[in-house]
LOMIZA-215853 format. One record per residue: z, y, x of N, C-alpha, C, O in turn; residue number from 0. Coordinates in nm, 2 decimals. Atoms other than C-alpha are relative to their C-alpha. Last residue first. Layout:
% residues N
atom n_up->Z; n_north->Y; n_east->X; ca_up->Z; ca_north->Y; ca_east->X; c_up->Z; c_north->Y; c_east->X; o_up->Z; o_north->Y; o_east->X; num->NUM
...
***
This chain:
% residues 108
atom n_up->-0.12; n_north->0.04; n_east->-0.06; ca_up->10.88; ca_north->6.32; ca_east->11.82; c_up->0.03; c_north->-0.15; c_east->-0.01; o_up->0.13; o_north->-0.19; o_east->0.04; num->107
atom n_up->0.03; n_north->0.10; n_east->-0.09; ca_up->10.53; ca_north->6.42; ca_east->11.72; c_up->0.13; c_north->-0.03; c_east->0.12; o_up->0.13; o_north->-0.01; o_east->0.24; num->106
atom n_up->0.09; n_north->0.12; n_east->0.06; ca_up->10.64; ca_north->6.54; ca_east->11.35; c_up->-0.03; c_north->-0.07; c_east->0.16; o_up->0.01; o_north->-0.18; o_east->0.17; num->105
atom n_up->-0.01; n_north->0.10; n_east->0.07; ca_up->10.90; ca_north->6.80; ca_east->11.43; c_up->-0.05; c_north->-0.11; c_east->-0.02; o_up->0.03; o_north->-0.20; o_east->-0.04; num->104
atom n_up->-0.16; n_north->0.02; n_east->-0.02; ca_up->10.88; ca_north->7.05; ca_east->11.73; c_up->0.06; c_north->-0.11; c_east->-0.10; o_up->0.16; o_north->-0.17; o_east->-0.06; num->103
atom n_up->-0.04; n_north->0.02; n_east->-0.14; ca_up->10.50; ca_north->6.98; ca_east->11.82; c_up->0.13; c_north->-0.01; c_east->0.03; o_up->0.18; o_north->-0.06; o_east->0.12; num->102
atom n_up->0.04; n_north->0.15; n_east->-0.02; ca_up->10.38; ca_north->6.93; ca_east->11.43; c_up->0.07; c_north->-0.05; c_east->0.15; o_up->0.12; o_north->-0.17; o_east->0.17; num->101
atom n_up->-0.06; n_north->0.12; n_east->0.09; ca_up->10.56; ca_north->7.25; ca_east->11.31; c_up->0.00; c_north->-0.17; c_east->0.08; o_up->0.09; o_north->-0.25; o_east->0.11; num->100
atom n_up->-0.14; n_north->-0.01; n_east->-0.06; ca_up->10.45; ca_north->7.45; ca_east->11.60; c_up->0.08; c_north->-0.11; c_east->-0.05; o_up->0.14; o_north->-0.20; o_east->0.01; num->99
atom n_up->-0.03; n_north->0.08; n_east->-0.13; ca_up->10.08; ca_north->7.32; ca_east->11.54; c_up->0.18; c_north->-0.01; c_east->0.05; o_up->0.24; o_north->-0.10; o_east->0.10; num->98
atom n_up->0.01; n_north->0.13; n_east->-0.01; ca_up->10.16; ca_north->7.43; ca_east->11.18; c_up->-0.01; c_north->-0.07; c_east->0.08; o_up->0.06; o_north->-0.18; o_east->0.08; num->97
atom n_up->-0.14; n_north->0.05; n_east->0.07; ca_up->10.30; ca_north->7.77; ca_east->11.25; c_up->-0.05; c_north->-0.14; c_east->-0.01; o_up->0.01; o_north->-0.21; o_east->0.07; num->96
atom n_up->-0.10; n_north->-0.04; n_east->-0.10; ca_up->9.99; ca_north->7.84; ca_east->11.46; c_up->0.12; c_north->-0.04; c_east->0.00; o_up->0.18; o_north->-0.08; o_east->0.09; num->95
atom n_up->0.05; n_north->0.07; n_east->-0.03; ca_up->9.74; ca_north->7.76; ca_east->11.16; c_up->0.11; c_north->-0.05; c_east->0.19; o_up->0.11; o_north->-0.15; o_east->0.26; num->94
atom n_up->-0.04; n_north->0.13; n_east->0.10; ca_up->9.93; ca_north->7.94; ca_east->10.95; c_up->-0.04; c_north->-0.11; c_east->0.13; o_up->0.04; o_north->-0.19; o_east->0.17; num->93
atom n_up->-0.15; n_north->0.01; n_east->-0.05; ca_up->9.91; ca_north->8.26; ca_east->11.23; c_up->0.07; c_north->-0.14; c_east->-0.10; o_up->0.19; o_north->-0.18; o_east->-0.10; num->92
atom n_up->-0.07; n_north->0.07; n_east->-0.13; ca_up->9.55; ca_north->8.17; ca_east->11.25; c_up->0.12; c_north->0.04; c_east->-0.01; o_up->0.17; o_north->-0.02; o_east->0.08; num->91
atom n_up->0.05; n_north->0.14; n_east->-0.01; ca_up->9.46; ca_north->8.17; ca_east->10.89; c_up->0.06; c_north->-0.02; c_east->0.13; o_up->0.15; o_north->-0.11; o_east->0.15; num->90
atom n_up->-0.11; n_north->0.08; n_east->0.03; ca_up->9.69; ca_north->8.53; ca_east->10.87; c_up->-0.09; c_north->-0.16; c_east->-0.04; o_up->-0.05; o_north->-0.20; o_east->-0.15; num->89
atom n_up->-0.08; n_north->0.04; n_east->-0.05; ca_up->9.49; ca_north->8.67; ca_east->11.09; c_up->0.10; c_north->-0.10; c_east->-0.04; o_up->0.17; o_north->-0.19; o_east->0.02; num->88
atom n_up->0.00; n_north->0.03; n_east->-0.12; ca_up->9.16; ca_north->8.60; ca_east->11.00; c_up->0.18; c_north->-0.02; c_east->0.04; o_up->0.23; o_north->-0.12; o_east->0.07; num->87
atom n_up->-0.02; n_north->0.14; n_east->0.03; ca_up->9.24; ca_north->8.75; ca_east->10.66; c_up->0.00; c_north->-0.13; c_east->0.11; o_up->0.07; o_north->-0.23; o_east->0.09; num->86
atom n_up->-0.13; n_north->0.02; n_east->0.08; ca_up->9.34; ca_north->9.08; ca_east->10.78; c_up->0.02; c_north->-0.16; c_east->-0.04; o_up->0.11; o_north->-0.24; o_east->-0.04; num->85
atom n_up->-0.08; n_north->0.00; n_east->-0.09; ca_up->9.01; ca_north->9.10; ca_east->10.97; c_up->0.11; c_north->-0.05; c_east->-0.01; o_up->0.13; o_north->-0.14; o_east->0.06; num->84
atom n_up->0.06; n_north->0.13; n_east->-0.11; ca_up->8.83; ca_north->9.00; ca_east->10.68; c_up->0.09; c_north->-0.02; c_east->0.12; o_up->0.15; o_north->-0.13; o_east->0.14; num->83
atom n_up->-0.02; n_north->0.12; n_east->0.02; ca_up->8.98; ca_north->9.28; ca_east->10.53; c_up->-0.03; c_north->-0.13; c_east->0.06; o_up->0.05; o_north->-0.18; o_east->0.14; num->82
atom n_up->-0.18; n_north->-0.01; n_east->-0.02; ca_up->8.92; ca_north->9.54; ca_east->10.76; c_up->0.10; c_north->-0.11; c_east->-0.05; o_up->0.19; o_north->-0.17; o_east->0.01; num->81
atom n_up->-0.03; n_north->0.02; n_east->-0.14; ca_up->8.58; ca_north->9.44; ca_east->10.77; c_up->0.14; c_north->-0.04; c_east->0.02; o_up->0.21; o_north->-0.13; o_east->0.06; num->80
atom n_up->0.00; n_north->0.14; n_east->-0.02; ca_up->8.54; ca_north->9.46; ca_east->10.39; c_up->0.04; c_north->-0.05; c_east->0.11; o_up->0.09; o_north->-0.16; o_east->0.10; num->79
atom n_up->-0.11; n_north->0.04; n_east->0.09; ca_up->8.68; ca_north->9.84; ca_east->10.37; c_up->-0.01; c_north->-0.19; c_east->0.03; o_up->0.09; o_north->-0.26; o_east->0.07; num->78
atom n_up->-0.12; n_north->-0.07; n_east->-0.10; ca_up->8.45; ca_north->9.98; ca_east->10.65; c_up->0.12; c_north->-0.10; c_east->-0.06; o_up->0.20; o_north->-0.17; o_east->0.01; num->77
atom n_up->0.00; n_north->0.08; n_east->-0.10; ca_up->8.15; ca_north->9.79; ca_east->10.49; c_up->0.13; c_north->0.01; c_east->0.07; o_up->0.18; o_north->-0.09; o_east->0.12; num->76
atom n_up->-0.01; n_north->0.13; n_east->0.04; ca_up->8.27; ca_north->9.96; ca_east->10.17; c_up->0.03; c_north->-0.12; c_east->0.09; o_up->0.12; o_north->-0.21; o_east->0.09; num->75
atom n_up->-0.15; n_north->0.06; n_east->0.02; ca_up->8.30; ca_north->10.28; ca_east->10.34; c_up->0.01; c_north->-0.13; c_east->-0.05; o_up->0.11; o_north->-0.18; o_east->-0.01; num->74
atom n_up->-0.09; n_north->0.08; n_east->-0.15; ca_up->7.97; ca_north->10.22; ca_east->10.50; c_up->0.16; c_north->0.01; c_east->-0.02; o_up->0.25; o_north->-0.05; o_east->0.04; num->73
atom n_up->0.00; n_north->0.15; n_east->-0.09; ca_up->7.82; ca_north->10.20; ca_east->10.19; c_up->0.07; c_north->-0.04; c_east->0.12; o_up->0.12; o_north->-0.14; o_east->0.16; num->72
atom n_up->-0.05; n_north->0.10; n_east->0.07; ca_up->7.95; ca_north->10.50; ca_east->10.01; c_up->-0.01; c_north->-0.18; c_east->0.05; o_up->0.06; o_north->-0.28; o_east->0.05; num->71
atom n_up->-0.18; n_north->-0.01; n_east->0.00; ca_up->7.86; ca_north->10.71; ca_east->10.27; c_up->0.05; c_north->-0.10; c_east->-0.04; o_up->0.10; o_north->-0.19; o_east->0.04; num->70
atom n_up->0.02; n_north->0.04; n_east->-0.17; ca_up->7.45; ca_north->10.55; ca_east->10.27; c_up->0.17; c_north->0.01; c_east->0.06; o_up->0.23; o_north->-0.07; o_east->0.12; num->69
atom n_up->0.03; n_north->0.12; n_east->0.01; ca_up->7.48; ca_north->10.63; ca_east->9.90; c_up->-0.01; c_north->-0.12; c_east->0.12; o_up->-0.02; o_north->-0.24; o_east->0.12; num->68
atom n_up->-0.09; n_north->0.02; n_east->0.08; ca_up->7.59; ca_north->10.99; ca_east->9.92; c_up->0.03; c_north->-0.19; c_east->0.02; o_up->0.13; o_north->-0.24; o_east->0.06; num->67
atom n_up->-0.15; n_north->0.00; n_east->-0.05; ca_up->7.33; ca_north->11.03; ca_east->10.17; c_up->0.11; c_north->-0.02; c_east->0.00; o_up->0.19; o_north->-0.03; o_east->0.10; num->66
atom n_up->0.03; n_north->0.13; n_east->-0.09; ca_up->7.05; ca_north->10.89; ca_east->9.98; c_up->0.14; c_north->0.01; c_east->0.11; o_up->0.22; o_north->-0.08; o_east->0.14; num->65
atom n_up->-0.03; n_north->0.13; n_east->0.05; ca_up->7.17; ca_north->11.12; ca_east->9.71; c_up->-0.01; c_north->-0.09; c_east->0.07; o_up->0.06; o_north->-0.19; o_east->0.04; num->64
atom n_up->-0.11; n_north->0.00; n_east->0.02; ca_up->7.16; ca_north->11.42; ca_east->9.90; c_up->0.04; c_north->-0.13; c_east->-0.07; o_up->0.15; o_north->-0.17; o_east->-0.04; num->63
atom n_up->-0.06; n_north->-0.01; n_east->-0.15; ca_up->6.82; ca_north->11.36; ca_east->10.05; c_up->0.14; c_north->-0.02; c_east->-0.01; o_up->0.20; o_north->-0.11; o_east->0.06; num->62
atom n_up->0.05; n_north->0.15; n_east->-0.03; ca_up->6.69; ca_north->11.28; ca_east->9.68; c_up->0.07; c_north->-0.03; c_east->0.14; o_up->0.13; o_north->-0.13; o_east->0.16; num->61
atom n_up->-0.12; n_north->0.11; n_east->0.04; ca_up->6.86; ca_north->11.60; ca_east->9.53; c_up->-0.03; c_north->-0.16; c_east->0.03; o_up->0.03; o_north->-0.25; o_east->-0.02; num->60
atom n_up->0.09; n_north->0.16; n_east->0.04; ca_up->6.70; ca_north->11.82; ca_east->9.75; c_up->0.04; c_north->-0.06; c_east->-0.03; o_up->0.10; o_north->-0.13; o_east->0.05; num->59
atom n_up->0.07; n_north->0.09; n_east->-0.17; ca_up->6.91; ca_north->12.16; ca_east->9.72; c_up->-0.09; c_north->-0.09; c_east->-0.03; o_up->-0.13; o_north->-0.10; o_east->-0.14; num->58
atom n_up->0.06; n_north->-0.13; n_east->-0.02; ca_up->7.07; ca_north->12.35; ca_east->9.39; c_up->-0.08; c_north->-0.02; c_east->0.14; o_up->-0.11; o_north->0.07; o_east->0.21; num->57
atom n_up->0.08; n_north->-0.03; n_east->0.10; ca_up->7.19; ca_north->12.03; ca_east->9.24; c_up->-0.06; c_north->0.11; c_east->0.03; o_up->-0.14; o_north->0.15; o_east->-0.06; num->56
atom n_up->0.15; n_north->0.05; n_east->-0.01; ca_up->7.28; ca_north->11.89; ca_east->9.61; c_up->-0.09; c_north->0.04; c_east->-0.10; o_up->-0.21; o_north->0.02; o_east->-0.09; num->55
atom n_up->0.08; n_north->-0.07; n_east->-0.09; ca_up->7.58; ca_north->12.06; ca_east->9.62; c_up->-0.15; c_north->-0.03; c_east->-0.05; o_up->-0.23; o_north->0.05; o_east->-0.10; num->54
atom n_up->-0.04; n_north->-0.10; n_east->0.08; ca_up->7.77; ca_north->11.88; ca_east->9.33; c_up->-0.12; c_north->0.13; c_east->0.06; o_up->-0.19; o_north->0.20; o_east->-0.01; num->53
atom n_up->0.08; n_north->0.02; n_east->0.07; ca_up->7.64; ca_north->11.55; ca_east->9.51; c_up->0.00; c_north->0.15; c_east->-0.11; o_up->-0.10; o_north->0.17; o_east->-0.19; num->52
atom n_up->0.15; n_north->-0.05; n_east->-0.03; ca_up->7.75; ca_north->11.69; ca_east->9.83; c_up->-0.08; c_north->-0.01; c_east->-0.15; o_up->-0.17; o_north->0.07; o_east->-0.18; num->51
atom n_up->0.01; n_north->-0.17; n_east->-0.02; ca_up->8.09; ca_north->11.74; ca_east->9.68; c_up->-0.12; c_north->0.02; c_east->0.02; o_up->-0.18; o_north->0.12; o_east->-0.02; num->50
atom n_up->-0.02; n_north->-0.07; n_east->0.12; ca_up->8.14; ca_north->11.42; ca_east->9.51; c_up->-0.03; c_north->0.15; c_east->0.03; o_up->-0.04; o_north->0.25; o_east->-0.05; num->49
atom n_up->0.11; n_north->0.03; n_east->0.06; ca_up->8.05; ca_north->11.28; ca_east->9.87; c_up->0.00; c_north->0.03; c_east->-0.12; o_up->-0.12; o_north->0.04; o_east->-0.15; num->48
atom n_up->0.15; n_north->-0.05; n_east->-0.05; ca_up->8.32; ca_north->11.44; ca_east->10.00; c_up->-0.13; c_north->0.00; c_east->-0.03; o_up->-0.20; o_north->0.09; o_east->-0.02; num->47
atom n_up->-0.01; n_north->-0.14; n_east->0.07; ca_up->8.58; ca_north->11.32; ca_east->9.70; c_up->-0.17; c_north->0.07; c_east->0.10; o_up->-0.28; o_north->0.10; o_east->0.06; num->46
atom n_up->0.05; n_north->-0.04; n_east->0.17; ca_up->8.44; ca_north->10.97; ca_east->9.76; c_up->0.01; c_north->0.13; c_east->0.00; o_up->-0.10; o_north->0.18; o_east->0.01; num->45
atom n_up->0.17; n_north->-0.01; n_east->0.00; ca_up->8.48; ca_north->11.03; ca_east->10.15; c_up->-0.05; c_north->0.00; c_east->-0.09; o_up->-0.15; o_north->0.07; o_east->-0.10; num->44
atom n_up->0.06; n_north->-0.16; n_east->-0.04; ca_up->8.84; ca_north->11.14; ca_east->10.11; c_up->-0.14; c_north->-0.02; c_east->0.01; o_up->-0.21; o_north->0.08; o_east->-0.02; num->43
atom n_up->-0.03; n_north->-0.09; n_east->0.11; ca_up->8.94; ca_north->10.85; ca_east->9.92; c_up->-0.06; c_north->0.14; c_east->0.00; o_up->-0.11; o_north->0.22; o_east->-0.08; num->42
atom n_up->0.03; n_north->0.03; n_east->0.09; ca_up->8.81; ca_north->10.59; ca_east->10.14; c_up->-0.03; c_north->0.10; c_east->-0.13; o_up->-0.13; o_north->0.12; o_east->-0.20; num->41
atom n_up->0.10; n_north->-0.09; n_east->-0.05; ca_up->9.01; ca_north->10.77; ca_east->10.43; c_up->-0.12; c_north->-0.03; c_east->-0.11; o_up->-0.18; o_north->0.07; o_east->-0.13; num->40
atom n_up->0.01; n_north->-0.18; n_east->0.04; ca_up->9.32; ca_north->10.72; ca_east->10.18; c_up->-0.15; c_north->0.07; c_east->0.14; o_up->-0.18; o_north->0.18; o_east->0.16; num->39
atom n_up->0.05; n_north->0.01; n_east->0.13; ca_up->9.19; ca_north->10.28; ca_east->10.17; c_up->0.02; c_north->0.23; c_east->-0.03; o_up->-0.05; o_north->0.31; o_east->-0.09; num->38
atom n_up->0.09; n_north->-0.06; n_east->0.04; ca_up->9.14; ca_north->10.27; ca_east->10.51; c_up->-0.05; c_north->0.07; c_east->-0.11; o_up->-0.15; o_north->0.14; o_east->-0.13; num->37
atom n_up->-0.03; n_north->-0.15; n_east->-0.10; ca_up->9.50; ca_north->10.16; ca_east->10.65; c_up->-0.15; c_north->0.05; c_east->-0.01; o_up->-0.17; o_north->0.12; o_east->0.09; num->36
atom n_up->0.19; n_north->-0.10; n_east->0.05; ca_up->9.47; ca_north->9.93; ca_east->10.30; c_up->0.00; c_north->0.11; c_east->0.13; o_up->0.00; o_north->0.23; o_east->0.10; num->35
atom n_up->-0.01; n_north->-0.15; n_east->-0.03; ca_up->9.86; ca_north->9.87; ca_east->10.34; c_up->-0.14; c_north->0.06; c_east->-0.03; o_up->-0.17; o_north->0.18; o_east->-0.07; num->34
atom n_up->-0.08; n_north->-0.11; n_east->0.05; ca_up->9.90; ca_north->9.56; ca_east->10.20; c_up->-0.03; c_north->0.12; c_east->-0.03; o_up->-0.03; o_north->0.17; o_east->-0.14; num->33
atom n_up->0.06; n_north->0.04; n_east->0.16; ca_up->9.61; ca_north->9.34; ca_east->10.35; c_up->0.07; c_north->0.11; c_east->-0.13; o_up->0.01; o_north->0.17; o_east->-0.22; num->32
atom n_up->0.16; n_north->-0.05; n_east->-0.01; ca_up->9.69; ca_north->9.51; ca_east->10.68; c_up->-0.04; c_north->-0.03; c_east->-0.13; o_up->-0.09; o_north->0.06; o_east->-0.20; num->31
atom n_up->0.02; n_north->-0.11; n_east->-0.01; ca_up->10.05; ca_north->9.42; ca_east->10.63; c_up->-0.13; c_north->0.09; c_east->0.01; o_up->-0.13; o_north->0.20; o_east->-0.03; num->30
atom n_up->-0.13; n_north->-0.01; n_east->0.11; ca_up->10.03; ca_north->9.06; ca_east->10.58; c_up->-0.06; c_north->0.16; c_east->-0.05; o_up->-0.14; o_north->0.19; o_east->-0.14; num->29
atom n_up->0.12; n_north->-0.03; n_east->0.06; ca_up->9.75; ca_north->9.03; ca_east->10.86; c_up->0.07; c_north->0.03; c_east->-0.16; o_up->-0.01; o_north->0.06; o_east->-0.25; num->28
atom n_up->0.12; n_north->-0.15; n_east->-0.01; ca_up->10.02; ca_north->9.17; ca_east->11.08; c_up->-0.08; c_north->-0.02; c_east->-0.10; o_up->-0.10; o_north->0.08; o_east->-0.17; num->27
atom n_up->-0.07; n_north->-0.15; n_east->0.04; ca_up->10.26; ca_north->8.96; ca_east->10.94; c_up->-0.06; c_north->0.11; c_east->-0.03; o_up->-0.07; o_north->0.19; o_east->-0.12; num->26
atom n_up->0.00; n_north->-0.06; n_east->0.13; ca_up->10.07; ca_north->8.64; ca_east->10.97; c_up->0.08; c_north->0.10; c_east->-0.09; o_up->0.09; o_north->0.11; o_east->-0.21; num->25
atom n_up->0.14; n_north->-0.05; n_east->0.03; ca_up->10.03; ca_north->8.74; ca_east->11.32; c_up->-0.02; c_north->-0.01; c_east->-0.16; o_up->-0.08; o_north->0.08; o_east->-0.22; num->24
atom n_up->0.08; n_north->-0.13; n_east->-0.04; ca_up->10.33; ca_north->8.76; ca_east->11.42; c_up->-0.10; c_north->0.03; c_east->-0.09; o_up->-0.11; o_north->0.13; o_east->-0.16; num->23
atom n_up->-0.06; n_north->-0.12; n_east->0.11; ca_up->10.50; ca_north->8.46; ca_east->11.22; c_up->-0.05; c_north->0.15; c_east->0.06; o_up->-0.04; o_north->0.24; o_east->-0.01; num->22
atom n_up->0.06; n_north->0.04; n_east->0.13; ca_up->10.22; ca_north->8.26; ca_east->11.43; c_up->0.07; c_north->0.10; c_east->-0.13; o_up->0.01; o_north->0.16; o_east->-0.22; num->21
atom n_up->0.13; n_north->-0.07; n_east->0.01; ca_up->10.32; ca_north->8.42; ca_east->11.75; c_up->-0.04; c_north->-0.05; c_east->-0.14; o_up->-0.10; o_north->0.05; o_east->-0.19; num->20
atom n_up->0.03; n_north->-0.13; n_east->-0.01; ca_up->10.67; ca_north->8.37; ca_east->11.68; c_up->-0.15; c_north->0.04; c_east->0.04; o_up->-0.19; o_north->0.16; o_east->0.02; num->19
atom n_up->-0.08; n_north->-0.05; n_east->0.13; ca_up->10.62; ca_north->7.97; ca_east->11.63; c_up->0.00; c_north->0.17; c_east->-0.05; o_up->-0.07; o_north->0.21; o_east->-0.14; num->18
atom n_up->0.09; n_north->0.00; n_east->0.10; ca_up->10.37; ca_north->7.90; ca_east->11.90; c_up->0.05; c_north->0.03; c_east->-0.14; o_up->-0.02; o_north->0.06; o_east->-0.24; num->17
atom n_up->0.11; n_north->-0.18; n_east->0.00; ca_up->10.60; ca_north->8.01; ca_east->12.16; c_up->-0.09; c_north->0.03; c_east->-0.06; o_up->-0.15; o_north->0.14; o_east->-0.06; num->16
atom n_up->-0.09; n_north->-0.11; n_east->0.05; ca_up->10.87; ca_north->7.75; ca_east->12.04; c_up->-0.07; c_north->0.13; c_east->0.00; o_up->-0.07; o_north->0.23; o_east->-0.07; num->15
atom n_up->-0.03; n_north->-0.03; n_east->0.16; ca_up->10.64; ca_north->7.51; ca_east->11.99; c_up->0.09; c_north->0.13; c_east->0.00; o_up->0.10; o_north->0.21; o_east->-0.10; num->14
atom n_up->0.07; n_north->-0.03; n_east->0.10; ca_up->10.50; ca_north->7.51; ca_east->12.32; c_up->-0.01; c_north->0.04; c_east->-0.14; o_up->-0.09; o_north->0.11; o_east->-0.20; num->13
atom n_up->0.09; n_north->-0.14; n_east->0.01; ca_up->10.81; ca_north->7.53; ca_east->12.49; c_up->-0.12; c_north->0.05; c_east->-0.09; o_up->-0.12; o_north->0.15; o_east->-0.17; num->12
atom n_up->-0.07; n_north->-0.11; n_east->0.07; ca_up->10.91; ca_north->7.22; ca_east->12.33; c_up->-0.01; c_north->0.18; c_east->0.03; o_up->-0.03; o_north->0.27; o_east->-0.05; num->11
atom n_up->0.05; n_north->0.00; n_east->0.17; ca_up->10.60; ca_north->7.03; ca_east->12.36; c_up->0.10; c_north->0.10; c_east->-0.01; o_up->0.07; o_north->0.21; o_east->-0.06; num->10
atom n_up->0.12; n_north->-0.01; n_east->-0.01; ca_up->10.65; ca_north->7.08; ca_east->12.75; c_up->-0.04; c_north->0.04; c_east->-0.15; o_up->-0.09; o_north->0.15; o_east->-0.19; num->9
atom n_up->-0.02; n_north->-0.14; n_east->-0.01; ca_up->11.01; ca_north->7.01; ca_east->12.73; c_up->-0.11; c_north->0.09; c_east->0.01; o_up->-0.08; o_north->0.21; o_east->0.01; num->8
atom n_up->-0.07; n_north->-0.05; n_east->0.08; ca_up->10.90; ca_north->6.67; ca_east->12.61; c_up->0.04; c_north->0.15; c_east->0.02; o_up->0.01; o_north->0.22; o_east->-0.07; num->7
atom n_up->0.06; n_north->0.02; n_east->0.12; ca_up->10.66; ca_north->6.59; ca_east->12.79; c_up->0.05; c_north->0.09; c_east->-0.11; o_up->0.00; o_north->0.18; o_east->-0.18; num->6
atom n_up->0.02; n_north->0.15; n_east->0.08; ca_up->10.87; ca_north->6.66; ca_east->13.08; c_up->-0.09; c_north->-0.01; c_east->-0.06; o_up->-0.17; o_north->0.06; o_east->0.01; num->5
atom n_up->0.08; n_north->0.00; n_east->0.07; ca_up->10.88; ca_north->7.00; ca_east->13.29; c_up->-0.06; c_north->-0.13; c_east->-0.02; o_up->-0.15; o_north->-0.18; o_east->0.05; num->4
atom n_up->0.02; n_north->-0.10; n_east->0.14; ca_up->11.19; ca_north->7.03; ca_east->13.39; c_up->-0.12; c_north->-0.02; c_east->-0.06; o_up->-0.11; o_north->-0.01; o_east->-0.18; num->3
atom n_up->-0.07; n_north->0.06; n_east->0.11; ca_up->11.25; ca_north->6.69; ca_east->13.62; c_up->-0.04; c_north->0.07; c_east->-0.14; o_up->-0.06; o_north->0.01; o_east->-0.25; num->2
atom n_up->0.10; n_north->0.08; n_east->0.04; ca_up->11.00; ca_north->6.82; ca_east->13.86; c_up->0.04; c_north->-0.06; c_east->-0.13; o_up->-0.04; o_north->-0.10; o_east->-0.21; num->1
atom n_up->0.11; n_north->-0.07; n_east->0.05; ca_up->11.19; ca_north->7.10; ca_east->13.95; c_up->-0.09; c_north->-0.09; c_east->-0.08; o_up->-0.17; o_north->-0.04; o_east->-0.16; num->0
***
């Protein structure tokens, strides 16, 4: 028992479980950046907000605009997050692949 876990088999585990999680993750963040999983709710809130503003000519057009504009922001916010998020991943899944790199190749 004591024999198995060397240095060496030590790094090698390491690398091997640092490899698939790193192509994980820069997959996911792959795919997130891709796919936009906000960008058709995005879509529907423009049109919504195209409706209040249509609305709002026969209403308070100041209330309706501030609201328009308060939408429009948090989908943005909504949209930048998502990103960011997306970008996160795929720094750590490089950064994951490289330790793997360094643990199964370079500190041998």
């Amino acid at each position: 028992m004591a024999g198995l876990f060397t240095p060496d088999t030590i790094r090698l585990i390491m690398g091997l479980s640092l490899f698939p999680m790193g192509l994980f993750s820069i997959a996911a963040g792959l795919l997130i950046l891709i796919l936009g999983p906000y960008r058709q709710e995005a879509k529907i809130l423009a049109e919504q907000s195209a409706r209040i503003s249509q609305k709002g000519l026969t209403g308070d057009i100041t209330l309706v605009t501030q609201s328009a504009t308060a939408l429009v922001d948090a989908v943005n916010n909504l949209i930048r997050t998502s990103s960011g998020n997306a970008i996160v991943l795929v720094i750590v899944g490089a950064l994951c692949e490289a330790a793997a790199y360094w643990l199964l190749i370079i500190s041998r």
